[in-house]
N, C-alpha and C positions, 0 to 999 in steps of 0.2 A: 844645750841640754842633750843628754844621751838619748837616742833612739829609742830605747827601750822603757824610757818614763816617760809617757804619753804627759805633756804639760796642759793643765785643764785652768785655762786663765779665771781669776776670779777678781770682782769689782773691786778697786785698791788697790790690787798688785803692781809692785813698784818693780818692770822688768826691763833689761837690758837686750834690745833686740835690733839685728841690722833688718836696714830698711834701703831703698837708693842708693845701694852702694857704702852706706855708711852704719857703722855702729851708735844706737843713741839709746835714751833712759827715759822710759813712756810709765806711762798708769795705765792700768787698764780703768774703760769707761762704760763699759757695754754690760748688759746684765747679766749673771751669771745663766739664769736661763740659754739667755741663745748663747753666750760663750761655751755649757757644755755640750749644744746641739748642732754646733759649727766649727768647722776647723781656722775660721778666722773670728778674730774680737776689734772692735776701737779700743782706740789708745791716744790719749792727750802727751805732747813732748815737754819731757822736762827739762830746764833750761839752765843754766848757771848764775842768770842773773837776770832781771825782768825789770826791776822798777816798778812802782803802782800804776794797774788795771785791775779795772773793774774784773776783766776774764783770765788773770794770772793771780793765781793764790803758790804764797810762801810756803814752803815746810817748816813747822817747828821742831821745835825739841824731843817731838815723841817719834820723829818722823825716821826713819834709817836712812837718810840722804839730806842733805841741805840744797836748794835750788828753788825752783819757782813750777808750777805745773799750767801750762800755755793750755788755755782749753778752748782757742782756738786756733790749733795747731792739731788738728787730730788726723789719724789716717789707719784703714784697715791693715793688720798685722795677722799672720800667720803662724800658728803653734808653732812652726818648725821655726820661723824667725829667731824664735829667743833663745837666746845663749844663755842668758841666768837670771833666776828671781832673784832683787835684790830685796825684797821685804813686803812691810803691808805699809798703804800713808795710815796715820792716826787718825780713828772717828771722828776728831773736830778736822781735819785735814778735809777728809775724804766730806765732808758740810760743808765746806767751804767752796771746794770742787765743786761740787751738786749745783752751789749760786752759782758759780763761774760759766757753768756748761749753759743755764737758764738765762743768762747775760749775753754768751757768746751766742748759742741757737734759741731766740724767744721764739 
């Protein structure tokens, strides 16, 4: 993202950010609260292909990506990190997450 559009993550956001060295495709999972009071958010990875678990929920059809959302695969990301929003997940999306996250951290 350009310097000059301060990127203010928000719960859902489906972003494209490097991490270790690598470029990858996260949601944000943190709550919009601390994500505008911090320069860093969580982020669950999304994956290409997962298979059924309990803690990997599918993207459907409302979703602007197809893959799987690993929520327990998460790790602190930095505004500056992300190169581009690619969308929102869909409210049944982002419910389904919510159980996943409850799964992966009781």
């Amino acid at each position: 993202m350009k310097a000059e559009q301060e990127y203010v993550p928000h719960r859902g956001d489906i972003v494209q950010a490097r991490a270790g060295g690598r470029t990858d495709v996260w949601v944000v999972i943190s709550n919009d609260i601390r994500n505008s009071e911090l320069d860093s958010f969580l982020a669950a990875r999304v994956l290409g292909a997962g298979g059924s678990s309990p803690s990997r929920v599918a993207t459907g059809g409302n979703d602007p990506l197809t893959g799987f959302v690993s929520a327990d695969h998460i790790l602190t990301l930095y505004r500056d990190q992300v190169h581009e929003v690619v969308g929102t997940l869909a409210s049944s999306t982002a419910a389904a997450l919510s159980r996943a996250l409850r799964v992966a951290m009781p």
